[in-house]
C-alpha beads as a LAMMPS data file, in Angstrom:
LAMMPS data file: protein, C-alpha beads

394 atoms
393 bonds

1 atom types
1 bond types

-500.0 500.0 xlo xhi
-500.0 500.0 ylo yhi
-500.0 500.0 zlo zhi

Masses

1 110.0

Atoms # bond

1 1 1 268.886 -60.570 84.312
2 1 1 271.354 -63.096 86.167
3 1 1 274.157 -63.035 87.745
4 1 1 277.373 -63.282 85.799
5 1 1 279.549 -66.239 87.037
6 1 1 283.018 -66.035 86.891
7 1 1 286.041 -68.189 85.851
8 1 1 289.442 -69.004 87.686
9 1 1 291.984 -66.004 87.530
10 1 1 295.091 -65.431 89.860
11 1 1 293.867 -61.921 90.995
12 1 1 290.927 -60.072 91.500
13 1 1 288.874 -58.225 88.809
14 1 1 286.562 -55.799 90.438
15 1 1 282.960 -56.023 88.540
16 1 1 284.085 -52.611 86.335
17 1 1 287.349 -54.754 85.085
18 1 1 285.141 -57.781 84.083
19 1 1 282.960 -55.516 82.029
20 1 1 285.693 -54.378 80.538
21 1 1 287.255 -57.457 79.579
22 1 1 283.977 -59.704 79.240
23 1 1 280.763 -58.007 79.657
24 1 1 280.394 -54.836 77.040
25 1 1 277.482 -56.287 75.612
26 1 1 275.600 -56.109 78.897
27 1 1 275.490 -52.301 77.521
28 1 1 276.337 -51.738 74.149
29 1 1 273.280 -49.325 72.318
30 1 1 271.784 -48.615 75.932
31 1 1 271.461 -44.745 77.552
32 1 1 273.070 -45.528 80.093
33 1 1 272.871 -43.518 83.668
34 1 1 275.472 -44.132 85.885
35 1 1 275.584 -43.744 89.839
36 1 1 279.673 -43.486 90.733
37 1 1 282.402 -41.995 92.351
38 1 1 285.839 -41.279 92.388
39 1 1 286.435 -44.880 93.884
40 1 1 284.945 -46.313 91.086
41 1 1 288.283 -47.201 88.571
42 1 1 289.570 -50.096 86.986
43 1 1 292.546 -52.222 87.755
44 1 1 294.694 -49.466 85.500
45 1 1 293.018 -46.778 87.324
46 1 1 291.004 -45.335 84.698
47 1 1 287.440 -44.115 85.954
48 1 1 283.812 -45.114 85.329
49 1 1 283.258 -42.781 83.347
50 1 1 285.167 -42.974 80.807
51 1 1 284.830 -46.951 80.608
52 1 1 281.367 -46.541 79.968
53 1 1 281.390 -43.918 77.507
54 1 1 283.787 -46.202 75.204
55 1 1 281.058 -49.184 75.345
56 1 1 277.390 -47.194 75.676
57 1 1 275.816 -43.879 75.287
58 1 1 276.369 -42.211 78.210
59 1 1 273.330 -39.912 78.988
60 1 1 273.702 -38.404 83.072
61 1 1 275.797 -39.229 86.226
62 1 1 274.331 -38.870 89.934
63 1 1 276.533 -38.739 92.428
64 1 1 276.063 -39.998 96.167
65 1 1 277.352 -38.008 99.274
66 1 1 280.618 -36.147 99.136
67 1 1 279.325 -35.842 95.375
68 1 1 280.494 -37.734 92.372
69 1 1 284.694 -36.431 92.871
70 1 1 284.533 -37.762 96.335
71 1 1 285.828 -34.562 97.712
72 1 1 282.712 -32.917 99.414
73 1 1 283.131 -32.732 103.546
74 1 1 280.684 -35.119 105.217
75 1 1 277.586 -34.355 105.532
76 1 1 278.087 -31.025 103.048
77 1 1 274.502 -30.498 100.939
78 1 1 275.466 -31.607 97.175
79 1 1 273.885 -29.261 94.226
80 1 1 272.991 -31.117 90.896
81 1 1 275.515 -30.044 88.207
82 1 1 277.267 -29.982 85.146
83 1 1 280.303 -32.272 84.392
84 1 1 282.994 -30.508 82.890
85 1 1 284.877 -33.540 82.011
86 1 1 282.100 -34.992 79.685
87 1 1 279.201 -32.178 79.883
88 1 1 276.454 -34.573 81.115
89 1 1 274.173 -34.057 83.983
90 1 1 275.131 -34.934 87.455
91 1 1 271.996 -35.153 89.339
92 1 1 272.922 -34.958 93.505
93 1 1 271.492 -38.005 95.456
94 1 1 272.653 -36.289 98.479
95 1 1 270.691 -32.647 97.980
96 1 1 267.401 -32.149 97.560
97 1 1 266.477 -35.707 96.410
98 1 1 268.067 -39.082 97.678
99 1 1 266.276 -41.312 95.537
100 1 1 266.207 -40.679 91.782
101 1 1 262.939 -38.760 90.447
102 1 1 261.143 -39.501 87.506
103 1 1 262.778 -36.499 85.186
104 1 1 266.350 -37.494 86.427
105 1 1 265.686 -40.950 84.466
106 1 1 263.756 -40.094 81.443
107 1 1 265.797 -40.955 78.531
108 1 1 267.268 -43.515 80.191
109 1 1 267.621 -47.611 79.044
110 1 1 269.516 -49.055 81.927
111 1 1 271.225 -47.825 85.223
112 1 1 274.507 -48.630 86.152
113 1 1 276.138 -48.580 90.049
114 1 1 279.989 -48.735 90.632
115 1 1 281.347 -47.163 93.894
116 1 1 283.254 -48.548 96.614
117 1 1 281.645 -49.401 100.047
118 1 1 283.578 -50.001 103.445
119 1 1 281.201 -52.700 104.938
120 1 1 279.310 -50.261 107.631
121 1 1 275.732 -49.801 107.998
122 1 1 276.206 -45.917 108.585
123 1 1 278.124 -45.571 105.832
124 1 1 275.706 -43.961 103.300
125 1 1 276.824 -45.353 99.708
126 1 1 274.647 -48.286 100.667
127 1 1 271.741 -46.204 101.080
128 1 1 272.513 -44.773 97.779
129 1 1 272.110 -47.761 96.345
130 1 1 268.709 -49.069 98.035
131 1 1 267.102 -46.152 96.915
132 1 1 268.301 -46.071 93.676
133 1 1 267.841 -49.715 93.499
134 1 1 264.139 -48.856 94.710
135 1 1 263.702 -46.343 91.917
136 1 1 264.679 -48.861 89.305
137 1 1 262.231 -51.186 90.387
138 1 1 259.478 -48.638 90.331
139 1 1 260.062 -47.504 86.992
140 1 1 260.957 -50.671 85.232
141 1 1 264.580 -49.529 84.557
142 1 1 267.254 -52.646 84.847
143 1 1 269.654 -51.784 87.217
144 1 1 273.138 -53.223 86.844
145 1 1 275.813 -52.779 89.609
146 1 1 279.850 -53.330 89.250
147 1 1 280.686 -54.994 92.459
148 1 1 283.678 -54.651 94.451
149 1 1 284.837 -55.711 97.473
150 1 1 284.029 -55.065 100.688
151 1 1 287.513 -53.981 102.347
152 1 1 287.420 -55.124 105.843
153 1 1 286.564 -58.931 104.606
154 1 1 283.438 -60.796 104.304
155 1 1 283.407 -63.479 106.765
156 1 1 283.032 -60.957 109.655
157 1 1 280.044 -59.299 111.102
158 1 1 279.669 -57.514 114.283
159 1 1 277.013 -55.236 116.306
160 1 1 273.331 -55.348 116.161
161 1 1 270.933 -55.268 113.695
162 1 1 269.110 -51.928 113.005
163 1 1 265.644 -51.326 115.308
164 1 1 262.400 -50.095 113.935
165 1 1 262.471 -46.696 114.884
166 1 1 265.790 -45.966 114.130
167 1 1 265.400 -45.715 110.553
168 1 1 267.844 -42.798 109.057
169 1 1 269.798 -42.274 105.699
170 1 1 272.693 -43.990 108.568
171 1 1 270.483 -47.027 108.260
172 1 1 267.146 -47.546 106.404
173 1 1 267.440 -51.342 106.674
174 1 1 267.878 -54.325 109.180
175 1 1 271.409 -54.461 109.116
176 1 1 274.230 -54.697 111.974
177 1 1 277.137 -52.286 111.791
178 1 1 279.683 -54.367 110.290
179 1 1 277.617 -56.477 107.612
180 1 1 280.175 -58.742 105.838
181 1 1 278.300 -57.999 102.471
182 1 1 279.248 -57.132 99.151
183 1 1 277.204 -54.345 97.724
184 1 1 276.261 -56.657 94.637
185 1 1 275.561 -59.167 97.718
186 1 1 273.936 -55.712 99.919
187 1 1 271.449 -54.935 96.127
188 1 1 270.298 -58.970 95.875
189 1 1 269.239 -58.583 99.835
190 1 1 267.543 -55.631 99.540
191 1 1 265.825 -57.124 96.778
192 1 1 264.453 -60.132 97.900
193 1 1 264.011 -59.350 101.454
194 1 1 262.117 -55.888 100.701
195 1 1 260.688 -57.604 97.964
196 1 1 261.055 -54.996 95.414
197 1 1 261.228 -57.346 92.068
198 1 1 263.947 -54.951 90.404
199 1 1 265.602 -56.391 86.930
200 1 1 269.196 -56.632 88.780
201 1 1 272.350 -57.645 87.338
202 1 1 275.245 -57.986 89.568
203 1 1 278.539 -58.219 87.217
204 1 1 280.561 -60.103 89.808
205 1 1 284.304 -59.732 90.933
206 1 1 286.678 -62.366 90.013
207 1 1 289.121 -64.075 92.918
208 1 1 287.586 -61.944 95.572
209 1 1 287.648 -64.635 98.573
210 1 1 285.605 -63.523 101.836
211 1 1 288.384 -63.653 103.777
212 1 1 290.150 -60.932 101.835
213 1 1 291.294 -57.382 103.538
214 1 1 291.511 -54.799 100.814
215 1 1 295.077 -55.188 100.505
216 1 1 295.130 -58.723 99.696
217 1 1 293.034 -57.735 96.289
218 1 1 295.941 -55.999 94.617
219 1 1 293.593 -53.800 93.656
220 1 1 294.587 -49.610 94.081
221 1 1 292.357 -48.044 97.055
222 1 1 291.084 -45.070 95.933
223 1 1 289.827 -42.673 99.090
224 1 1 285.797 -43.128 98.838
225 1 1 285.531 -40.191 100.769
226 1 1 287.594 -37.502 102.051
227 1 1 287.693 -38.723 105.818
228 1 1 288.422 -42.633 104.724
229 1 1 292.130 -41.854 103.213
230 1 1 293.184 -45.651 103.632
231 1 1 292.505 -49.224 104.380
232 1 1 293.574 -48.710 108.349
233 1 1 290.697 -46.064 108.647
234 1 1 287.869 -48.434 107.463
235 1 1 289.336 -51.381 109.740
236 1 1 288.828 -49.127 112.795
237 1 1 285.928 -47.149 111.518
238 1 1 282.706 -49.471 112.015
239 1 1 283.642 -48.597 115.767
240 1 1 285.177 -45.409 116.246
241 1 1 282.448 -43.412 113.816
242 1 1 279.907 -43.688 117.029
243 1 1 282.450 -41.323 118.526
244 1 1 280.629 -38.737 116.215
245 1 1 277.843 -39.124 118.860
246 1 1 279.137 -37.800 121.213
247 1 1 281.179 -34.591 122.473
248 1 1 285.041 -36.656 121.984
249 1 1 286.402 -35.773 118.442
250 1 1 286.860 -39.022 116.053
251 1 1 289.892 -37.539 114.588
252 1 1 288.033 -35.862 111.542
253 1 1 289.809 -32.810 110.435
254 1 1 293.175 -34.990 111.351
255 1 1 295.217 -36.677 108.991
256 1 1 294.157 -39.977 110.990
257 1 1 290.327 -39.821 111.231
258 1 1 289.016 -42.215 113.316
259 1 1 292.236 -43.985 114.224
260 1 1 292.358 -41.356 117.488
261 1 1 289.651 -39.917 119.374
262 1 1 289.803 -37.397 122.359
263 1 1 289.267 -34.291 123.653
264 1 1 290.816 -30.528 126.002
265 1 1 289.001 -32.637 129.001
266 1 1 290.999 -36.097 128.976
267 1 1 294.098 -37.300 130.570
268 1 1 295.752 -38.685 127.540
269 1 1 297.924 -40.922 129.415
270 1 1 295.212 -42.323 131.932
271 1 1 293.085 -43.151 128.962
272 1 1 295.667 -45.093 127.617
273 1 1 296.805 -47.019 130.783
274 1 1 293.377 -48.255 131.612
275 1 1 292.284 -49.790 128.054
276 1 1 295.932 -51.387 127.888
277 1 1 295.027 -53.275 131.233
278 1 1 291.828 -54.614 129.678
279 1 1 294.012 -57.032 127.051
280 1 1 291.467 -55.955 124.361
281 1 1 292.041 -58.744 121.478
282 1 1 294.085 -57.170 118.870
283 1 1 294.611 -53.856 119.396
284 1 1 296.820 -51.234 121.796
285 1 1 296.187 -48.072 122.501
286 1 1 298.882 -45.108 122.311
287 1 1 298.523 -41.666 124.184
288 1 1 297.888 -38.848 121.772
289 1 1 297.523 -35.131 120.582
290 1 1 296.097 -33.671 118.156
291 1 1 294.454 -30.163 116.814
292 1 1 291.213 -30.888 114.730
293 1 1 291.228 -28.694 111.806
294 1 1 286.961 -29.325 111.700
295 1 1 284.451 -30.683 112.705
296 1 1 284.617 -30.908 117.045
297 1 1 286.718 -29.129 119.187
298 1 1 288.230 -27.508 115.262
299 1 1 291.265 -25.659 116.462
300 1 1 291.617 -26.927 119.691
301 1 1 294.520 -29.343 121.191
302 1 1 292.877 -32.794 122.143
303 1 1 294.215 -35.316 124.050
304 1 1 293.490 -38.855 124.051
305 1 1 294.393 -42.161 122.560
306 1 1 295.401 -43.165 119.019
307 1 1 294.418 -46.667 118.501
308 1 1 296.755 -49.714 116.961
309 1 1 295.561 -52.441 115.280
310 1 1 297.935 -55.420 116.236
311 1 1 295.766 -58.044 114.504
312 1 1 293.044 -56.703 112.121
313 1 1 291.977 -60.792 112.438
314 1 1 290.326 -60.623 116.162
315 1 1 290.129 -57.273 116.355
316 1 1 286.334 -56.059 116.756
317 1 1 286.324 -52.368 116.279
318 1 1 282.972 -52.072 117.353
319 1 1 283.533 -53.834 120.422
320 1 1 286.690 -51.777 121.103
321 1 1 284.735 -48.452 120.781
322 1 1 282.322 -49.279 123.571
323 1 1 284.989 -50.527 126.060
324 1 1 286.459 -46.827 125.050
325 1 1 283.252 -45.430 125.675
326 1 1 282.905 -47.075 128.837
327 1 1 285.904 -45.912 130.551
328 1 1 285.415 -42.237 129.473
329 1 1 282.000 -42.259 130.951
330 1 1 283.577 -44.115 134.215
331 1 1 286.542 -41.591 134.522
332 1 1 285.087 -38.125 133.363
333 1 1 281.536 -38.105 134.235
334 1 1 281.332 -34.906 133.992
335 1 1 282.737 -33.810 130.969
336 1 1 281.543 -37.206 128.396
337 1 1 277.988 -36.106 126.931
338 1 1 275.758 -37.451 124.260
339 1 1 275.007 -35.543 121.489
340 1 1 271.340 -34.971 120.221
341 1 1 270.883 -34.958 116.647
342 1 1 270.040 -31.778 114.250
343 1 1 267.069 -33.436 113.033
344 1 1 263.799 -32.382 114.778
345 1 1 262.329 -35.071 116.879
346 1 1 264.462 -37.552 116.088
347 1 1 266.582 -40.269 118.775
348 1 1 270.246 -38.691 119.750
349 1 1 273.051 -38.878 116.827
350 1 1 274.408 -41.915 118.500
351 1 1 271.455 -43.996 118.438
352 1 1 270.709 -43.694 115.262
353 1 1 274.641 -45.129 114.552
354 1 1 274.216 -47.705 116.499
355 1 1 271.037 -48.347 115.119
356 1 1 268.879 -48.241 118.916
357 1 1 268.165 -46.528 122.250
358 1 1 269.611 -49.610 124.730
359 1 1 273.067 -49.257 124.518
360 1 1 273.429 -45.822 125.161
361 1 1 271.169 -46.442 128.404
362 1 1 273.665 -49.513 129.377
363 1 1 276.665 -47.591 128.849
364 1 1 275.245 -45.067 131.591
365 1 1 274.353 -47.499 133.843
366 1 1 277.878 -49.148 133.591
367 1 1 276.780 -52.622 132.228
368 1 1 279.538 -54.478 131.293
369 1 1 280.299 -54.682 127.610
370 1 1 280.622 -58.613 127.371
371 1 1 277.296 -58.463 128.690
372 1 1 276.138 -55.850 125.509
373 1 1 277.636 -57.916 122.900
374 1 1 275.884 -60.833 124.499
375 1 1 272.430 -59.450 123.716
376 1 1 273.345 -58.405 119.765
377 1 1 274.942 -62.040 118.991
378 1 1 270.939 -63.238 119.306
379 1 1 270.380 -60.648 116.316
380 1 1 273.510 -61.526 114.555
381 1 1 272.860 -65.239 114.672
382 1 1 269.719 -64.995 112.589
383 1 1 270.926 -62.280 110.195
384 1 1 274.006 -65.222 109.202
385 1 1 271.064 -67.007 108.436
386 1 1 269.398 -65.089 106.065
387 1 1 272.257 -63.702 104.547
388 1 1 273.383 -66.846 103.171
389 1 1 270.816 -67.107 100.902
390 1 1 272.066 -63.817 99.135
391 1 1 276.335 -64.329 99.356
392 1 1 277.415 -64.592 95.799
393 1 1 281.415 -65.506 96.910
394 1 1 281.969 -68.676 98.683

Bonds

1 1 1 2
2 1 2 3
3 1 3 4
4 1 4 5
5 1 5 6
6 1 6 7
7 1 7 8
8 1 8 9
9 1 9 10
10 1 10 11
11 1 11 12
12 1 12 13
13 1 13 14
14 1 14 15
15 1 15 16
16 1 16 17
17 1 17 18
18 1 18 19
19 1 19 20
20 1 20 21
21 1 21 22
22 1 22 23
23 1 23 24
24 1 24 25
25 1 25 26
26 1 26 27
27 1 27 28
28 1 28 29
29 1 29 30
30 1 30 31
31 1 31 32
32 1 32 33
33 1 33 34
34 1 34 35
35 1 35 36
36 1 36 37
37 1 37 38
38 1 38 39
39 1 39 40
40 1 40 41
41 1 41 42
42 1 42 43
43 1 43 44
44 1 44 45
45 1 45 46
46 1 46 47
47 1 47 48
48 1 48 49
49 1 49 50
50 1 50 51
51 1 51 52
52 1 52 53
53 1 53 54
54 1 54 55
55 1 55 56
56 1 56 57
57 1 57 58
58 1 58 59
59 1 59 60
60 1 60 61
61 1 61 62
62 1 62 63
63 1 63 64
64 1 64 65
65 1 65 66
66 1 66 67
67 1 67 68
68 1 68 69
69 1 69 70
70 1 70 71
71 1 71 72
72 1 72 73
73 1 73 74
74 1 74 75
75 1 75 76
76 1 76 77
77 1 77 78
78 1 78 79
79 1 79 80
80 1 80 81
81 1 81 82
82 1 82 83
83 1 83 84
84 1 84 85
85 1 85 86
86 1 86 87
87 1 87 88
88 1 88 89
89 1 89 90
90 1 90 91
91 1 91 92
92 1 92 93
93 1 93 94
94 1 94 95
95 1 95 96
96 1 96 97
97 1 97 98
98 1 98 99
99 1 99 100
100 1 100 101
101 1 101 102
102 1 102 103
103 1 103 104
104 1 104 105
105 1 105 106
106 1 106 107
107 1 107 108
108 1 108 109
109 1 109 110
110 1 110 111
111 1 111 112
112 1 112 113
113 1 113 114
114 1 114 115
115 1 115 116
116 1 116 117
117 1 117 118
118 1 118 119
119 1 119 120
120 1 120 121
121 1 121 122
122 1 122 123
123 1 123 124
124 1 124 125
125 1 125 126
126 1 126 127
127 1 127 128
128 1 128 129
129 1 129 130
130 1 130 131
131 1 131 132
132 1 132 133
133 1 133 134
134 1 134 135
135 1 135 136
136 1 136 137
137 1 137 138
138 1 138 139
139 1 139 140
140 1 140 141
141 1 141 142
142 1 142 143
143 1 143 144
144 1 144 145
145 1 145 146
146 1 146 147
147 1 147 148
148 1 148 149
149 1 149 150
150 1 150 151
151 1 151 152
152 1 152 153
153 1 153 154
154 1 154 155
155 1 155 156
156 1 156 157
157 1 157 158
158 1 158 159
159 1 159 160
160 1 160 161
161 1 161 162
162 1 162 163
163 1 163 164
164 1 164 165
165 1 165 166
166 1 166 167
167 1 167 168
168 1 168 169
169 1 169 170
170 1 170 171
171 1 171 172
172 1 172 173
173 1 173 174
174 1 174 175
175 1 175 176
176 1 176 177
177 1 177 178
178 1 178 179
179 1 179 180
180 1 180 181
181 1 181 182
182 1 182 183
183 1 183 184
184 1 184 185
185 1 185 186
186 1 186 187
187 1 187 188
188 1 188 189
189 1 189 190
190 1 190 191
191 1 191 192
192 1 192 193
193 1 193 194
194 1 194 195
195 1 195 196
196 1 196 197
197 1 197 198
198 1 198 199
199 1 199 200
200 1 200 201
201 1 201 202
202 1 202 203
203 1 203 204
204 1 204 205
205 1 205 206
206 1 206 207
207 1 207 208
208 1 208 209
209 1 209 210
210 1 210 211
211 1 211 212
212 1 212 213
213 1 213 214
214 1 214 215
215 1 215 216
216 1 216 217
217 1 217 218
218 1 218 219
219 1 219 220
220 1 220 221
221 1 221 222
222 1 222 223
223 1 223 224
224 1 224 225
225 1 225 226
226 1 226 227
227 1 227 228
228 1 228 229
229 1 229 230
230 1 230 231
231 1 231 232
232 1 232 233
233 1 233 234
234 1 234 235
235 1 235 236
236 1 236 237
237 1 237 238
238 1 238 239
239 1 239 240
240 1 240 241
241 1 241 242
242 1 242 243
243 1 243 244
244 1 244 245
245 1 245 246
246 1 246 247
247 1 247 248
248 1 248 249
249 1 249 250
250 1 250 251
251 1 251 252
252 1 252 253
253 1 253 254
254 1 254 255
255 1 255 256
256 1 256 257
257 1 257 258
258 1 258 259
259 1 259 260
260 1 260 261
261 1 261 262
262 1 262 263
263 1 263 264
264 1 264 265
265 1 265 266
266 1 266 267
267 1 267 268
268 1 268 269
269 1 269 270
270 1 270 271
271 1 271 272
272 1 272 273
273 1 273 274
274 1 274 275
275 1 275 276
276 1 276 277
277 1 277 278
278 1 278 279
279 1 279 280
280 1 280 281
281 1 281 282
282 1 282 283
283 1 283 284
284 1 284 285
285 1 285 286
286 1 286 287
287 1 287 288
288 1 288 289
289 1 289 290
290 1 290 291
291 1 291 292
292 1 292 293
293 1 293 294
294 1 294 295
295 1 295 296
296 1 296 297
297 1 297 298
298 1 298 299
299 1 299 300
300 1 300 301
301 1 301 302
302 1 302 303
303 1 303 304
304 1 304 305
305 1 305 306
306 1 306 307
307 1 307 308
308 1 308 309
309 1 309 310
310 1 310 311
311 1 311 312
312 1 312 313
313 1 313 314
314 1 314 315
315 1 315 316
316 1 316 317
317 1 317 318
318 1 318 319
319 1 319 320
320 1 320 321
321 1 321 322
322 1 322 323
323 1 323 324
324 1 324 325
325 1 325 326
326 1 326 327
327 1 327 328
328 1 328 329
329 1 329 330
330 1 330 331
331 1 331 332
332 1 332 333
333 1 333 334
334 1 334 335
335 1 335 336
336 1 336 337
337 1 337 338
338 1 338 339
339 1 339 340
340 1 340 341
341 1 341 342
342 1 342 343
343 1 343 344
344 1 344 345
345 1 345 346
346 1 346 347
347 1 347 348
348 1 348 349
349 1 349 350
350 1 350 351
351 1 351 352
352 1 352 353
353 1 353 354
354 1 354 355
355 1 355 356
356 1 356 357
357 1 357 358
358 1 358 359
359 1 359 360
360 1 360 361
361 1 361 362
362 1 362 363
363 1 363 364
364 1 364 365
365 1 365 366
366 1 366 367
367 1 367 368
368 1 368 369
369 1 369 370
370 1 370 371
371 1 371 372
372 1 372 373
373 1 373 374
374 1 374 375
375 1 375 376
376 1 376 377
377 1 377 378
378 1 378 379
379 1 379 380
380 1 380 381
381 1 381 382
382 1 382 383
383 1 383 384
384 1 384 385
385 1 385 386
386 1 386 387
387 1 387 388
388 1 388 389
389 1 389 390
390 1 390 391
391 1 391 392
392 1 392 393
393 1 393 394
């Protein structure tokens, strides 16, 4: 199958819409098994689901983490189920199995992917999708994903690439943090590079430019998951998620998740003061508190800093975070640890976010950050070359 190529309209169609409106044959008379989430509407907000079910038989749903409602706490284990909307199957790809087993597909023509990513390698819908995009290819099933856009833009990329070794369901692939890629863009990379020879479809959006935020789309954001409530959380989030490395709380349990961090330990004000002296590009920082109701320090009054972003244009989140990092390290020694991960034997919960060991070591030895970004903009400089090979939006 090819790629569907668009024509000229004055706002953007997300992939679903355009099957809607132009693609139904792609799977009228197919079983049809559909990967999704509660992100995963039209224009006129009316869910996957249901579109599919009025253009193909609809035969089973699997649903990625936070399960197929979107409403599961991070991280939470996911138990296969039965829909009580439409009574089919909804196999967890977040449970026992992350990649689809041979008696979840049987009966099954073609499968179908429509969920909405936030353009960060640790976020795990695009994991979802490379193994399901993996099983497709092993079994000879077509796989056909709905694209949409990716929220923070698509002319931006930032961090550094994923190291061997480092290899997690927060990063299975060479990726950096903050990707710029579609997933239709994220499937047709995987693809090629891994060399997997799946039948993929990508059913493109129409008027999505790169240099689109979310907002410019016009079309409705629907939370993907419970601790991404709006477009300002995923501009700050490819950043201020390493936070979850480490003993400072990233907000979760907040109505603001990842737009503050802190912790009972820091000056709220000092914080504050000292990253407003840098001049960061784009972004000021406000002194905070807040109680977590989960995740760290639940129940307990933080203090710390609640981040503004002045210009979502030059601001670089990820950049941002480390200066932040920095400073706590420099001005509570003490108190700022590292976290080590729950999984036996493998590299502390921050490394695998940031996708390496090195940083973490430079950020203890006080190296300056220019000096950090320096070294990924190597990586970064041959990923923009391979990547153009695989951009389906100009």
């Amino acid at each position: 199958m090819e790629n569907l190529v668009l024509s000229n309209r004055p706002s953007v169609q997300s992939g679903l819409d355009r099957m809607v409106s132009e693609c139904a044959e792609l799977l009228a008379g197919q079983r049809v098994g559909l990967v999704s989430s509660a992100s995963a509407i039209t224009r006129m907000v009316v869910p996957a689901v249901d579109v599919l079910q009025s253009v193909c038989t609809l035969v089973a749903l699997f649903g990625p983490e936070h399960g197929i409602a979107a409403h599961q706490a991070d991280g939470a284990h996911i138990s296969s189920a039965i829909d009580l909307h439409t009574g089919l199957p909804v196999y967890s790809l977040y449970g026992e199995n992350k990649r689809p087993t041979v008696e979840m597909l049987r009966g099954i023509d073609v499968l179908a992917f429509d969920i909405q990513d936030v353009g960060a390698r640790f976020y795990t819908y695009i994991w979802t999708m490379s193994y399901v995009l993996e099983a497709a290819a092993e079994h000879h099933i077509p796989l056909i994903i709905f694209d949409r856009p990716n929220p923070i833009t698509g002319h931006i990329c930032e961090g550094p690439m994923l190291e061997p070794g480092y290899q997690s369901f927060v990063g299975r692939y060479l990726l950096p943090i903050r990707h710029g890629l579609t997933m239709g863009e994220l499937a047709r990379l995987f693809n090629s590079e891994r060399e997997l020879e799946a039948d993929l479809t990508v059913v493109e959006m129409e008027g999505w430019k790169r240099s689109m935020w979310f907002n410019d789309t016009g079309l409705p954001w629907v939370p993907p998951s419970p601790a991404m409530p709006k477009l300002d959380t995923a501009i700050v989030y490819p950043g201020m998620c390493l936070f979850e490395g480490t003993n400072v709380s990233a907000g979760r349990g907040t109505t603001t998740p990842f737009e503050c961090v802190g912790a009972p330990w820091i000056d709220e004000h000092r914080l504050a003061a000292v990253l407003n002296e840098l001049s960061l590009p784009g972004v000021r920082f406000r002194p905070t508190c807040f109680i977590p109701s989960a995740s760290t320090y639940k129940g307990e009054t933080c203090r710390g800093i609640y981040v503004h972003v002045m210009d979502r244009e030059v601001f670089r989140p990820l950049r941002t975070a480390l200066h932040i990092l920095s400073t706590l390290i420099r001005l509570w020694p003490d108190q700022f640890a590292w976290l080590r991960t729950s999984w036996e034997g493998h590299p502390p919960h921050f490394d695998l976010l940031v996708g390496n060991g090195w940083i973490r070591e430079r950020l203890n030895a006080g190296e300056p950050i220019d000096d950090i970004v320096a070294r990924w903009q190597r990586d970064l400089a041959h990923l923009w070359r391979v990547r153009q090979q695989h951009l389906i939006y100009d």
